[in-house]
LUMTI-746473 format. One record per residue (C-alpha): x, y, z; residue number from 1. Coordinates in Angstrom, 3 decimals. Example, Ala and Ser with C-alpha at 12.3 -4.5 7.8 and 13.67 -1.06 7.14 Angstrom:
REM residues 2
<<12.300 -4.500 7.800> 1>,
<<13.670 -1.060 7.140> 2>,
//
This chain:
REM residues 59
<<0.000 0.000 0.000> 1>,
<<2.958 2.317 1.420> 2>,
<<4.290 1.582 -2.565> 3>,
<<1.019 2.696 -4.119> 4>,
<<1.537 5.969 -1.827> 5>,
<<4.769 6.876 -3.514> 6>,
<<3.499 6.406 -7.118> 7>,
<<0.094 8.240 -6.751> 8>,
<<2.235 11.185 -5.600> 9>,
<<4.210 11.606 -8.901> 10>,
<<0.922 10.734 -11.065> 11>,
<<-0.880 13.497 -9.750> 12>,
<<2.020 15.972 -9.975> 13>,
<<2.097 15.444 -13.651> 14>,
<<-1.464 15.515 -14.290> 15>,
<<-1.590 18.645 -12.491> 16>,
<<1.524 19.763 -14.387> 17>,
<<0.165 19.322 -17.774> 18>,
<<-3.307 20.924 -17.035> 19>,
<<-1.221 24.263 -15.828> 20>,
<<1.002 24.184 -19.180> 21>,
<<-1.957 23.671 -21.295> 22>,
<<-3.786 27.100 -19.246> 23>,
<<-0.493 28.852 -19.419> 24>,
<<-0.013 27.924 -23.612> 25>,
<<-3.698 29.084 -24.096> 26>,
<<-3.883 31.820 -26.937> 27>,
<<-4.131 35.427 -25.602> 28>,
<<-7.344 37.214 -26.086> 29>,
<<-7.943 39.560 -28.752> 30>,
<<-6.826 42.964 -27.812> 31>,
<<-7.640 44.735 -31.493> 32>,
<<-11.018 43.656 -30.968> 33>,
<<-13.268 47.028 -31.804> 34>,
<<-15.229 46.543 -28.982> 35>,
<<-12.419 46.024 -26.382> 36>,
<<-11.093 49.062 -27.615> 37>,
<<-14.716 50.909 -27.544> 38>,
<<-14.539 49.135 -23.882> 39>,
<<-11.319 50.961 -22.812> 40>,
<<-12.389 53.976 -23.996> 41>,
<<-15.506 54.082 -21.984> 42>,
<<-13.295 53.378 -18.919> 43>,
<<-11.284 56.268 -19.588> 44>,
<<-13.076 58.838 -19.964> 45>,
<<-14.816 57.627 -16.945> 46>,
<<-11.620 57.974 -14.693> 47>,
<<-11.313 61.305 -16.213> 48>,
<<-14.999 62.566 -15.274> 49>,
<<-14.192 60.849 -11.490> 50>,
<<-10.793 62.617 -11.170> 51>,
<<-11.676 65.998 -12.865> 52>,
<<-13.357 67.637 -10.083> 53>,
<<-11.306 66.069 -7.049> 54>,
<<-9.477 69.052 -6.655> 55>,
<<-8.107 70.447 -3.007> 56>,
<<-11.330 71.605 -1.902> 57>,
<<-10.042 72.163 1.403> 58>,
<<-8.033 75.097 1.029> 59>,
//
């Protein structure tokens, strides 16, 4: 049994090896996409509308 021990220990480091390299080799997402681009617009000009009027008000 003790023998069994030692080989399911190796067996599940590689299983769990090869299912991180195949996540990590996944292709990247599309960053040229029109709407990730329409996306990250939106999101900047809403960090400019939330910073534009956060001046020292205290003075």
């Amino acid at each position: 049994m003790a023998a069994l021990a030692w080989l399911i220990i190796p067996v599940v480091a590689a299983l769990l090896a090869m299912v991180w390299a195949g996540w990590a080799a996944r292709p990247p997402r599309a960053t040229t996409d029109p709407s990730s681009l329409a996306e990250h617009q939106r999101f900047r000009a809403a960090m400019e509308r939330s910073t534009a009027g956060s001046e020292r008000r205290s003075e």
